[in-house]
PASEBA-1860 file (N, C-alpha, C; in nm, 3 decimals):
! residues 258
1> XXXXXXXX> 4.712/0.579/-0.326/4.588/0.630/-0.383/4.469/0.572/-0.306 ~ 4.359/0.635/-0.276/4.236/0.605/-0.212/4.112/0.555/-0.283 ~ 4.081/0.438/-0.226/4.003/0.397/-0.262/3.861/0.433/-0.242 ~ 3.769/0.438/-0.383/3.679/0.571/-0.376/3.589/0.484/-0.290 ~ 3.513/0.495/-0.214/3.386/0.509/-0.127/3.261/0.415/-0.209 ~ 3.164/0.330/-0.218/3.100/0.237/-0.296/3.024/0.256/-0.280 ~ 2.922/0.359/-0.372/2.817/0.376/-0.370/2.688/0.335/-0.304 ~ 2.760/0.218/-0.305/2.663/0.092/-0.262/2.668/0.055/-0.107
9> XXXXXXXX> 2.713/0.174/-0.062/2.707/0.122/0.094/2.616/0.201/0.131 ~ 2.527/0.130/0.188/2.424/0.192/0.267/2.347/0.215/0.417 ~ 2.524/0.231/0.462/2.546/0.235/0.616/2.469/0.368/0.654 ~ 2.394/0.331/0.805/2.334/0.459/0.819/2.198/0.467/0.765 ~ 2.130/0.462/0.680/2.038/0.428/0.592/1.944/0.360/0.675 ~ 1.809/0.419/0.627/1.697/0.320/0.755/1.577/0.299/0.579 ~ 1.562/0.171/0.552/1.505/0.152/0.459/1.332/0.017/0.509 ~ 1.254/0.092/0.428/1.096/0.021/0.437/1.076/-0.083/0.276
17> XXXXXXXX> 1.057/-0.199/0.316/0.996/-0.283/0.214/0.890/-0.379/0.240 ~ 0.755/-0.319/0.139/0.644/-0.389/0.206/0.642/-0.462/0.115 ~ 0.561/-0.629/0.144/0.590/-0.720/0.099/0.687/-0.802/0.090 ~ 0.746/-0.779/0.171/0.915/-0.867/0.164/0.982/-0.977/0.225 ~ 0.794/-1.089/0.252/0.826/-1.202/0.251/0.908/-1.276/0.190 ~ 0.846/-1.260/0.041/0.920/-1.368/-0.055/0.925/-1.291/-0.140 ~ 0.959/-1.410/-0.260/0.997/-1.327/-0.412/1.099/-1.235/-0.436 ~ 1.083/-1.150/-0.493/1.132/-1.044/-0.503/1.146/-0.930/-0.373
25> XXXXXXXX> 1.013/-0.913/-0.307/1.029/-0.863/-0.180/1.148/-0.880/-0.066 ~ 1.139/-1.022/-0.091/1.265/-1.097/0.008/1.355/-1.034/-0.046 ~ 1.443/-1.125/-0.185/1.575/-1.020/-0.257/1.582/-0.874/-0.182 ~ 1.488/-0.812/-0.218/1.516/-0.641/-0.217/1.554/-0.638/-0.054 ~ 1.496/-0.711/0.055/1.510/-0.662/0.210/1.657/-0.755/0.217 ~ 1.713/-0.855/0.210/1.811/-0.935/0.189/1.901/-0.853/0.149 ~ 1.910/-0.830/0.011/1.997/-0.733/-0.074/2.068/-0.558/0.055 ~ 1.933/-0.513/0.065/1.930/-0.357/0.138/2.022/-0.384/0.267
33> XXXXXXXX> 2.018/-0.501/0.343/2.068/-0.568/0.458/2.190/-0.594/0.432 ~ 2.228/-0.619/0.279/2.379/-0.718/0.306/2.455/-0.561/0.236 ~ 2.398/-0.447/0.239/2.462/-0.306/0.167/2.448/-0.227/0.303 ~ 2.428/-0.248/0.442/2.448/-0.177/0.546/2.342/-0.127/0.616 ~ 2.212/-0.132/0.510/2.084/-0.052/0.572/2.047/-0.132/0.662 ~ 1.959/-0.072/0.768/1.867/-0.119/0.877/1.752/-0.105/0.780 ~ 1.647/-0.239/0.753/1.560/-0.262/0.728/1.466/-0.328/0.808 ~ 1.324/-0.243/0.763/1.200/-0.278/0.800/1.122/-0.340/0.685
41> XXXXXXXX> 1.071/-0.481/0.723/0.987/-0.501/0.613/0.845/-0.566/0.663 ~ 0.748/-0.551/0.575/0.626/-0.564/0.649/0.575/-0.712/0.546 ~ 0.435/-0.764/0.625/0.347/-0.856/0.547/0.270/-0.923/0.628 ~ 0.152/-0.994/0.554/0.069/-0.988/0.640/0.078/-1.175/0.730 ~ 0.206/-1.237/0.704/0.206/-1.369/0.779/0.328/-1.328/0.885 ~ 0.289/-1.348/1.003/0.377/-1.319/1.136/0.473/-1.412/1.113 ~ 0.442/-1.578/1.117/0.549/-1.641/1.132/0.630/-1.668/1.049 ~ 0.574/-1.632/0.898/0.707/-1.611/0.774/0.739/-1.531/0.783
49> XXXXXXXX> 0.701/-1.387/0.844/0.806/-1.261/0.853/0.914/-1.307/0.962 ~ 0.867/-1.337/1.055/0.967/-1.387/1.134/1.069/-1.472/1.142 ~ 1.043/-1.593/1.051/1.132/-1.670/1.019/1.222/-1.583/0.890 ~ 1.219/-1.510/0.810/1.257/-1.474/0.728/1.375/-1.373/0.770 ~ 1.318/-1.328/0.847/1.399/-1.159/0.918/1.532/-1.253/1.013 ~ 1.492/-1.386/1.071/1.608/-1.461/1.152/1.680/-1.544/1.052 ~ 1.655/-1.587/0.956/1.722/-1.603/0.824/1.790/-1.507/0.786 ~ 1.750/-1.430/0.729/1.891/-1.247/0.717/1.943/-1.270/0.770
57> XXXXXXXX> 1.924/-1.211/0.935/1.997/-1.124/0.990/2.122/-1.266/1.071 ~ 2.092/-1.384/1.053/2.195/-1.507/1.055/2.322/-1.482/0.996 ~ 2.269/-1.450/0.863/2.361/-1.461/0.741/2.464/-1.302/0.739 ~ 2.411/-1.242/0.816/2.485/-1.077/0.826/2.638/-1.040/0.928 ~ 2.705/-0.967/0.832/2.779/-0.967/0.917/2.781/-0.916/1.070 ~ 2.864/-0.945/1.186/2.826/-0.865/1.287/2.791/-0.721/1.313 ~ 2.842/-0.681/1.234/2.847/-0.508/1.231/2.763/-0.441/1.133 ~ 2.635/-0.513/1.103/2.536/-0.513/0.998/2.392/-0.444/1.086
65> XXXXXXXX> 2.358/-0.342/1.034/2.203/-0.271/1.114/2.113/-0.410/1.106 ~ 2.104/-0.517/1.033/2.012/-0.581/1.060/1.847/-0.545/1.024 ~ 1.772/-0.701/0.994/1.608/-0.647/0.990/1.545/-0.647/1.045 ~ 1.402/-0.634/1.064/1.274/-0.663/1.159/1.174/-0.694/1.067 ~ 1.078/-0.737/1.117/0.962/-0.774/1.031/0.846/-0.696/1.116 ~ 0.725/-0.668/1.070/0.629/-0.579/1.086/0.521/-0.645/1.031 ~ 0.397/-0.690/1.128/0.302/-0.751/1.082/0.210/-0.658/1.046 ~ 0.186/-0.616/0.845/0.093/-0.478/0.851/0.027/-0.539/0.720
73> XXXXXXXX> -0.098/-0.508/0.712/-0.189/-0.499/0.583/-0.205/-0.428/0.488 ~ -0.070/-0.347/0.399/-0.076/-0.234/0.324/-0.218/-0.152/0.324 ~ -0.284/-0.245/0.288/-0.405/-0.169/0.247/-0.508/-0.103/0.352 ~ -0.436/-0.139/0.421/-0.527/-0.055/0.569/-0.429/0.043/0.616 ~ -0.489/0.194/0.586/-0.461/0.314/0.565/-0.336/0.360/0.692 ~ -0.483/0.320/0.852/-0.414/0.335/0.963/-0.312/0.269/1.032 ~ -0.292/0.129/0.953/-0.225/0.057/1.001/-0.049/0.102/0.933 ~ -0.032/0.141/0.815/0.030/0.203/0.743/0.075/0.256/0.836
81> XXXXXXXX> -0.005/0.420/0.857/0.079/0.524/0.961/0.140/0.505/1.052 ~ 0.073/0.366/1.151/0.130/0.343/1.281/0.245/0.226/1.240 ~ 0.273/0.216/1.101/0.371/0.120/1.096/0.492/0.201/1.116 ~ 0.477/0.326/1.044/0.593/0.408/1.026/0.613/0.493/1.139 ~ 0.539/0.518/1.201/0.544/0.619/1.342/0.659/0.505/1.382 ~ 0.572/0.345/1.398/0.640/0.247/1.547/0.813/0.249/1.452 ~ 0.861/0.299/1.316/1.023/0.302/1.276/1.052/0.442/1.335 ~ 0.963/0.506/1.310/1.030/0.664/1.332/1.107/0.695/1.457
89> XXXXXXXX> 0.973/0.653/1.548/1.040/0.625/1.670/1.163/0.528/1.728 ~ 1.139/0.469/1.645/1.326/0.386/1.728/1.430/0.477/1.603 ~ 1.432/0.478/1.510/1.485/0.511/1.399/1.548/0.689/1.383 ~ 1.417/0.770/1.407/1.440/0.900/1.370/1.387/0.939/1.206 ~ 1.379/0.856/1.118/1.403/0.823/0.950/1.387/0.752/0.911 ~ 1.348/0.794/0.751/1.307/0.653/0.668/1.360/0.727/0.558 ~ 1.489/0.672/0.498/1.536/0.688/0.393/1.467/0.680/0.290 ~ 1.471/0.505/0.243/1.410/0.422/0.126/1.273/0.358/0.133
97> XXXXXXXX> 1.167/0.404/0.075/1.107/0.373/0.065/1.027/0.249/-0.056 ~ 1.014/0.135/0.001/1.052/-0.002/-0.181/0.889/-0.017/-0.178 ~ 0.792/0.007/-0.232/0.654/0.030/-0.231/0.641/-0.149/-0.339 ~ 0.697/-0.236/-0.266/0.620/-0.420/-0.401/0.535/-0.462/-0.336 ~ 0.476/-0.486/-0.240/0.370/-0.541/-0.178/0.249/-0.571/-0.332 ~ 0.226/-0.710/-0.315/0.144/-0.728/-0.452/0.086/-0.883/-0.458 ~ -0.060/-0.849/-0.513/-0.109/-0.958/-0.506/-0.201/-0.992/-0.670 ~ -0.267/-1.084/-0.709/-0.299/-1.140/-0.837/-0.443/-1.208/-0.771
105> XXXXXXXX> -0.537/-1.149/-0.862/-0.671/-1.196/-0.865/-0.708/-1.288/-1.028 ~ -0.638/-1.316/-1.041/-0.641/-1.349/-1.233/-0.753/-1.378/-1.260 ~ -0.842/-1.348/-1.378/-0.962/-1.393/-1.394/-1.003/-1.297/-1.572 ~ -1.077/-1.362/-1.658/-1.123/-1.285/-1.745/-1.266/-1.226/-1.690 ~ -1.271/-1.063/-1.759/-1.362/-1.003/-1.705/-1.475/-1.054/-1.687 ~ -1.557/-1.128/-1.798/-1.657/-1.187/-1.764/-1.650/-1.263/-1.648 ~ -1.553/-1.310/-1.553/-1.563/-1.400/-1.428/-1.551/-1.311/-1.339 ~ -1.465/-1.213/-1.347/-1.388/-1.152/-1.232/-1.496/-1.077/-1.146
113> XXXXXXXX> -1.475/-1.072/-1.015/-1.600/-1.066/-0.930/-1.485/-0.919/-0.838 ~ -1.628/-0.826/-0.837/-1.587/-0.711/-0.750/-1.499/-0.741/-0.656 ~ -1.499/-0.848/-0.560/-1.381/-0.836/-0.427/-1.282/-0.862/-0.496 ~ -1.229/-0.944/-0.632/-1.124/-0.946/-0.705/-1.073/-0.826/-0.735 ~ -1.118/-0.764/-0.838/-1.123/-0.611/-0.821/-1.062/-0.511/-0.715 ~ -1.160/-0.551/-0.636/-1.094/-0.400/-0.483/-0.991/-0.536/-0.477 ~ -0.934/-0.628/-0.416/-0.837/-0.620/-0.324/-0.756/-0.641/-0.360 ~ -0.760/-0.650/-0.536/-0.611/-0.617/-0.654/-0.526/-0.414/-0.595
121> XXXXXXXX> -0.668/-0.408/-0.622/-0.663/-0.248/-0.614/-0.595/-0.216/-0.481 ~ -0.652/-0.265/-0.348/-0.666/-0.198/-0.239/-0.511/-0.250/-0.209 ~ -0.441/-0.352/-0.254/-0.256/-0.398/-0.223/-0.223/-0.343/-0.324 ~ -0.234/-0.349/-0.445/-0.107/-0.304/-0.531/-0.148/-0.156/-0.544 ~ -0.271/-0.101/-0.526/-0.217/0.084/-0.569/-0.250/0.191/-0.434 ~ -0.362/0.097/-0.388/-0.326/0.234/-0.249/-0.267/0.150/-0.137 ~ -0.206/0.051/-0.121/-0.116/0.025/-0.074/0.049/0.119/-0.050 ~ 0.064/0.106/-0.204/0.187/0.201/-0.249/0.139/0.385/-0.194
129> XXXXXXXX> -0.012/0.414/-0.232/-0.038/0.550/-0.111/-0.062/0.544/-0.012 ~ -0.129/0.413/0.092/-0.117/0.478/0.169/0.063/0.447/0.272 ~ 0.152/0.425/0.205/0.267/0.404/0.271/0.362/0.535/0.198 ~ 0.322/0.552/0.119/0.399/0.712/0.012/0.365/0.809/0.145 ~ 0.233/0.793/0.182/0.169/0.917/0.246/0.237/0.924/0.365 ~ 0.238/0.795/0.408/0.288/0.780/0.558/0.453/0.853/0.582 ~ 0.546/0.812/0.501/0.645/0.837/0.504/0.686/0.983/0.450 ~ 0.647/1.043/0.368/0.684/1.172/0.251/0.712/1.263/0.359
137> XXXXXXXX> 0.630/1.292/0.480/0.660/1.422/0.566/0.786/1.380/0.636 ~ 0.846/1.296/0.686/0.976/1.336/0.737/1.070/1.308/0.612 ~ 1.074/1.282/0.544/1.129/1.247/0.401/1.148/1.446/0.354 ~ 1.032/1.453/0.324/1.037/1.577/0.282/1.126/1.726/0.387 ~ 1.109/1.663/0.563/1.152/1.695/0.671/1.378/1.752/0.660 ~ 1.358/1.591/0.625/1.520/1.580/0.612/1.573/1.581/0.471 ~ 1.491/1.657/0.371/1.522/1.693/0.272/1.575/1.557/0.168 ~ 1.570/1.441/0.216/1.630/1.368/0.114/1.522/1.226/0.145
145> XXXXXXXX> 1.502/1.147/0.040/1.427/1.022/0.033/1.432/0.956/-0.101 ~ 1.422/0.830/-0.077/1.400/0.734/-0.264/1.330/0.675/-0.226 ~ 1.197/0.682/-0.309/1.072/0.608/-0.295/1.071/0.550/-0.452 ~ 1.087/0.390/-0.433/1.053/0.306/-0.548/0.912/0.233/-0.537 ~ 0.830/0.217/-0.664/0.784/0.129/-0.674/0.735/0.041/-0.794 ~ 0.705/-0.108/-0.714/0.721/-0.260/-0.815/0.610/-0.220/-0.892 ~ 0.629/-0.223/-1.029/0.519/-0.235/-1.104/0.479/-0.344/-1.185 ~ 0.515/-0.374/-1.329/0.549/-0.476/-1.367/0.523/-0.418/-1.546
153> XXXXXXXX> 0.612/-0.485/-1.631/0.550/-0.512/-1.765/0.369/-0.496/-1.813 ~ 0.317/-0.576/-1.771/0.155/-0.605/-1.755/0.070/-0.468/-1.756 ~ 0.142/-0.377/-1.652/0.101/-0.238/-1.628/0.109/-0.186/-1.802 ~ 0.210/-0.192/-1.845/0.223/-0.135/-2.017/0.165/-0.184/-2.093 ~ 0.187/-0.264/-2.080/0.088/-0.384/-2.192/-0.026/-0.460/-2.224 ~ -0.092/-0.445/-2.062/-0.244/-0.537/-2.085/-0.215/-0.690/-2.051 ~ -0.291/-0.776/-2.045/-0.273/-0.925/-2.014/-0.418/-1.002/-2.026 ~ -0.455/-1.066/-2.127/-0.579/-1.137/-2.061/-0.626/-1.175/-1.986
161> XXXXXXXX> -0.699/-1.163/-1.880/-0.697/-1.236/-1.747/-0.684/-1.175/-1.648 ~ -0.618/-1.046/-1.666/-0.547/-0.977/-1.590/-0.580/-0.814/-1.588 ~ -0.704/-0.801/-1.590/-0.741/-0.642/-1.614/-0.735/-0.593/-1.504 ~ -0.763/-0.599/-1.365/-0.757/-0.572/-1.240/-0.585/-0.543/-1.195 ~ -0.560/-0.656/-1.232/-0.375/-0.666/-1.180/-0.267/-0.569/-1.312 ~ -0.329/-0.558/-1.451/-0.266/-0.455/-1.565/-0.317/-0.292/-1.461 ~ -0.452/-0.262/-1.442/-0.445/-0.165/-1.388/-0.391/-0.107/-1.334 ~ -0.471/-0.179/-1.205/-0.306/-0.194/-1.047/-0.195/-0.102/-1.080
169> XXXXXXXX> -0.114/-0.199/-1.149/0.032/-0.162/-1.244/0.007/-0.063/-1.284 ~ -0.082/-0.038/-1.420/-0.059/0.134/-1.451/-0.056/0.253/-1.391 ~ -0.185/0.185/-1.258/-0.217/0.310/-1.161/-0.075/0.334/-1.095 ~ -0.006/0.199/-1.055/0.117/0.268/-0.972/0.222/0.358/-1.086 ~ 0.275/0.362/-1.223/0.275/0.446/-1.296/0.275/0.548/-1.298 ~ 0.119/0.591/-1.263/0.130/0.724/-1.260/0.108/0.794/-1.125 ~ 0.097/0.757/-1.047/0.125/0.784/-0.904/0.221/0.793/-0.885 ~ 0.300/0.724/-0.930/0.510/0.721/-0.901/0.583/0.842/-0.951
177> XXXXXXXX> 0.493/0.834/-1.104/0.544/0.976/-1.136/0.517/1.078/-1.139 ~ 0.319/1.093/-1.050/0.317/1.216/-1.006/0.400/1.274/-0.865 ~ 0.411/1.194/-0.794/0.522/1.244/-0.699/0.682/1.270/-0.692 ~ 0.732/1.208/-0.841/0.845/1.261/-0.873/0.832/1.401/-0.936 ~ 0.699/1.446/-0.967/0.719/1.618/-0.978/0.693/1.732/-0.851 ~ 0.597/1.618/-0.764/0.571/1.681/-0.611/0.705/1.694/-0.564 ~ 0.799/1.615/-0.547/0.899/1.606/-0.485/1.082/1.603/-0.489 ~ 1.044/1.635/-0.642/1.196/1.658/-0.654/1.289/1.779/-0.656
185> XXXXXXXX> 1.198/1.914/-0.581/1.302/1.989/-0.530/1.270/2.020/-0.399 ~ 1.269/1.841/-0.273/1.320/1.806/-0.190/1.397/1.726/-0.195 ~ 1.499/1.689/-0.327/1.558/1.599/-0.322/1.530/1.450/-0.293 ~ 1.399/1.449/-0.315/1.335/1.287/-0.327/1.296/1.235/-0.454 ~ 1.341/1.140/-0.449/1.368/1.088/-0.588/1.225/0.989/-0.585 ~ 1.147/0.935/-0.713/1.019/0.881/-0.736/1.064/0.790/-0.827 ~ 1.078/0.610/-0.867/1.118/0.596/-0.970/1.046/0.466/-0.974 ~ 0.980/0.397/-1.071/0.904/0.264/-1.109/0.987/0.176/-1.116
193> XXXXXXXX> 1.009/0.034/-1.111/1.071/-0.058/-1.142/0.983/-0.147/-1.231 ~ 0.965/-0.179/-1.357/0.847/-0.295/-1.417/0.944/-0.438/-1.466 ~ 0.944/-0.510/-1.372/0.998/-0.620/-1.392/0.900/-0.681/-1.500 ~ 0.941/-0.778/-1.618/0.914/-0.893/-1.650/0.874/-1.054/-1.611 ~ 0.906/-1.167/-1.651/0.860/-1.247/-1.610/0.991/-1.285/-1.542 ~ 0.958/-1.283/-1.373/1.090/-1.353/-1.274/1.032/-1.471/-1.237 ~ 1.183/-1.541/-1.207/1.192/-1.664/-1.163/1.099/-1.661/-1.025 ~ 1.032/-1.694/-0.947/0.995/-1.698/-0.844/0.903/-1.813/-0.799
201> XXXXXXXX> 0.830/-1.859/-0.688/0.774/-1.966/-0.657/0.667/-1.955/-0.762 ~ 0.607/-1.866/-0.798/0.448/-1.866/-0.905/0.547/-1.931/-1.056 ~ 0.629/-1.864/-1.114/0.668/-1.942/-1.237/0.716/-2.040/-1.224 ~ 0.783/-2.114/-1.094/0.844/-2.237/-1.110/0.727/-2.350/-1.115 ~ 0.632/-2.318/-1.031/0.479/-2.391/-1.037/0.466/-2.388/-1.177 ~ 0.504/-2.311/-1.322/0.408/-2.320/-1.393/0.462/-2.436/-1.499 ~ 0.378/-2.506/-1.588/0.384/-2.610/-1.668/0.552/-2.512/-1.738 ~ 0.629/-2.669/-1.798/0.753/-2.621/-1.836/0.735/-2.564/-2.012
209> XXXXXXXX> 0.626/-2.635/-2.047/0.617/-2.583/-2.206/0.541/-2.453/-2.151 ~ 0.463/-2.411/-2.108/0.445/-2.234/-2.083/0.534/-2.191/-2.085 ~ 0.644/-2.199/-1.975/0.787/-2.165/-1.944/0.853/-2.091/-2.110 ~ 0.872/-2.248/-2.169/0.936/-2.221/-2.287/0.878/-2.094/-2.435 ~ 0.768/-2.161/-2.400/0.685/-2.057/-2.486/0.701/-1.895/-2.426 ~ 0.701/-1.873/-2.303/0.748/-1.729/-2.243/0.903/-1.701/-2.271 ~ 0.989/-1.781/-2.267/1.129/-1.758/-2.296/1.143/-1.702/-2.415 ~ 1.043/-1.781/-2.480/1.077/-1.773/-2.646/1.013/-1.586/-2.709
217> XXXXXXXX> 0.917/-1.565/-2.635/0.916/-1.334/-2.639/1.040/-1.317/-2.584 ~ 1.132/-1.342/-2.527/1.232/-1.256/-2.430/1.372/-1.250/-2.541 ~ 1.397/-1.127/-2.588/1.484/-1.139/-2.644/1.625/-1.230/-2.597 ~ 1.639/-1.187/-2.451/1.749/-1.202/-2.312/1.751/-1.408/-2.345 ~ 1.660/-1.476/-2.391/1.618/-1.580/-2.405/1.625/-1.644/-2.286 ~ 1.569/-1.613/-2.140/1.592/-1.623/-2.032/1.483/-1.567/-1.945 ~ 1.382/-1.626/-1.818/1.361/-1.537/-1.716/1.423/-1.466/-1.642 ~ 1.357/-1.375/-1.576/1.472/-1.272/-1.525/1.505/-1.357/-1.349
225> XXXXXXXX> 1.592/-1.310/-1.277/1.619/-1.352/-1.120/1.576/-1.234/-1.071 ~ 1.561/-1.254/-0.922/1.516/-1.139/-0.844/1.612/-1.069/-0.813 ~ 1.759/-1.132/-0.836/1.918/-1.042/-0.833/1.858/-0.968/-0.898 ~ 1.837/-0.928/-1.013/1.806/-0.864/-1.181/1.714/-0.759/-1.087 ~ 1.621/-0.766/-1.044/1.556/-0.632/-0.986/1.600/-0.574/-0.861 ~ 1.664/-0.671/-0.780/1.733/-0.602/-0.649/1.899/-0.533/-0.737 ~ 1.932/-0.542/-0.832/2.019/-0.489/-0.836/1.990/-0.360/-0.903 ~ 1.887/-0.390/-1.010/1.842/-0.224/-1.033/1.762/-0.115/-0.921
233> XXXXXXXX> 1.759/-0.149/-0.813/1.639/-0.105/-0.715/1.803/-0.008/-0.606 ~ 1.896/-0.112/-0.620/1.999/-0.050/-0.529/2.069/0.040/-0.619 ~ 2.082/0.064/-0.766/2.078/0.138/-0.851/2.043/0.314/-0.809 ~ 1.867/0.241/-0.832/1.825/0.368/-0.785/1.817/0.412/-0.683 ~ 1.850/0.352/-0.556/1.877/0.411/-0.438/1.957/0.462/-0.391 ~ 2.086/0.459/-0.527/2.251/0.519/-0.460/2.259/0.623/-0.549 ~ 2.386/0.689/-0.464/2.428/0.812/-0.520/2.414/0.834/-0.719 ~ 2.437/0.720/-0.729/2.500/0.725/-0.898/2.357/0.766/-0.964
241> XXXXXXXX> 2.223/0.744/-0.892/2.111/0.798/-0.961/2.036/0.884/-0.922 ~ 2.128/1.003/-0.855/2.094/1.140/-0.741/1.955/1.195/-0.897 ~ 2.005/1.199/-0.987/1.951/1.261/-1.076/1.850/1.218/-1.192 ~ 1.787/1.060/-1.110/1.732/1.031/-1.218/1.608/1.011/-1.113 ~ 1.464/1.036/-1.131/1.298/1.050/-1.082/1.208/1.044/-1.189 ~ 1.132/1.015/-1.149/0.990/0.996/-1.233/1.017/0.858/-1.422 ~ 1.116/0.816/-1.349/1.115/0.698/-1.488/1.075/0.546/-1.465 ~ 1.076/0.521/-1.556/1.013/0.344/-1.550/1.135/0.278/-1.617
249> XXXXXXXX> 1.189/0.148/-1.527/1.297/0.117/-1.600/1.246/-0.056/-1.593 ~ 1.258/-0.068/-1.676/1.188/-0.213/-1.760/1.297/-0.240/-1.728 ~ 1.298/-0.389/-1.637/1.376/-0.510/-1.610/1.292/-0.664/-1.660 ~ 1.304/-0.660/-1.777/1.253/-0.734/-1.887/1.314/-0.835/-1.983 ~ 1.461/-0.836/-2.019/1.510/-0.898/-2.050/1.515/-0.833/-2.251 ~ 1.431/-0.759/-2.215/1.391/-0.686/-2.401/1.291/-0.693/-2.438 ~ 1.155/-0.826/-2.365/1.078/-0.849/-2.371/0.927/-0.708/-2.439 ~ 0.981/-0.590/-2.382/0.862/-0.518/-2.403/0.981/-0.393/-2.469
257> XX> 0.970/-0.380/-2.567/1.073/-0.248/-2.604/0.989/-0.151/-2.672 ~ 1.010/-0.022/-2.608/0.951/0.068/-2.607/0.952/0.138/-2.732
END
């Protein structure tokens, strides 16, 4: 008897993740790498992309497409396009598109100062357009593409402190899922990811009684790992979710139930 084929291989596959220094970014380009894809991931420090991408591709097997790193500023429109032209061209394609690139201005409104504002805005939501934009025409070309993007809890819910960075989040929302109606009879799939509170360098910094007091909303009684979103992200990038676009799937722990 034959053994069925694993969804989860994603040989062949030419996949984009901006932001994918660290955090979660990292996981998702790590993860996409050790499932067969050739990944590109972008950000704006040369020598942590670089050290990061020779970290992977160490750990890979020989017969692994391997990563690159790409020194790009989401939020600069043109720099975007010519990120994806300089894959197209060695590549031909861009399968996956992982839209987390994301940054935090925290501040209550009375403090929060306009450049807080735009450059919440200008990485977390037209970041995610102008790299949607860049990619959608050969996507749309070769009839098939999965464009995810990181949103977060915060986007649903609001946050004190956090009106610039809750926006952000909502705006990507509905951007995600207006192009899962632009695009899903090209067979491109549009789908949100809103993680909860993950383990990452920002929560391990934070005081341990915060910690506890955040554990204590999570039904899961636990922060989440960045496994926990790279595994729902390869989810939606494989066959098994040909048929699912335009949803938000809370990786939360129970924390926010709808």
């Amino acid at each position: 008897m034959m053994t069925p084929a694993s969804p989860f291989n994603f040989s062949g596959k030419v996949a984009l993740v901006t932001g994918g220094t660290r955090g979660i970014g990292k996981e998702l380009t790590t993860s996409l790498a050790q499932h067969g894809a050739r990944v590109y991931f972008c950000g704006t420090n040369q020598e942590l992309g670089e050290t990061v991408a020779r970290e992977i591709n160490q750990n890979l097997a020989p017969e692994s497409a391997g990563t690159s790193f790409i020194k790009v500023d989401v939020s600069n429109f043109t720099a975007c396009s010519d990120m994806v032209a300089e894959i197209t061209a060695e590549t031909k394609q861009i399968d996956f598109l992982i839209n987390n690139a994301g940054i935090t201005r925290d501040n209550l409104l009375l403090r929060l100062k306009e450049s807080d504002w735009d450059e919440v805005m200008d990485v977390n939501l037209k970041g995610g357009f102008n790299c949607s934009k860049a990619v959608v025409c050969s996507m749309i070309k070769k009839r098939f593409g999965r464009i995810i993007f990181l949103s977060s809890v915060i986007g649903l819910m609001g946050n004190s402190g956090q009106a610039n960075y809750a926006a952000a989040k909502a705006g990507v929302i509905g951007f995600g899922r207006s192009l899962a109606r632009e695009l899903a009879s090209r067979n491109i799939t549009s789908n949100i990811i809103a993680p909860g509170y993950i383990q990452t360098e920002m929560t391990e910094a934070m005081d341990p009684k915060a910690q506890e007091k955040i554990k204590e909303m999570i039904p899961a009684g636990r922060l989440g790992t960045v496994s926990d979103i790279s595994n729902a992200t390869l989810f939606l990038l494989s066959p098994l979710a040909d048929y699912i676009t335009g949803q938000v799937i809370q990786v939360d722990g129970g924390m926010l139930m709808a």
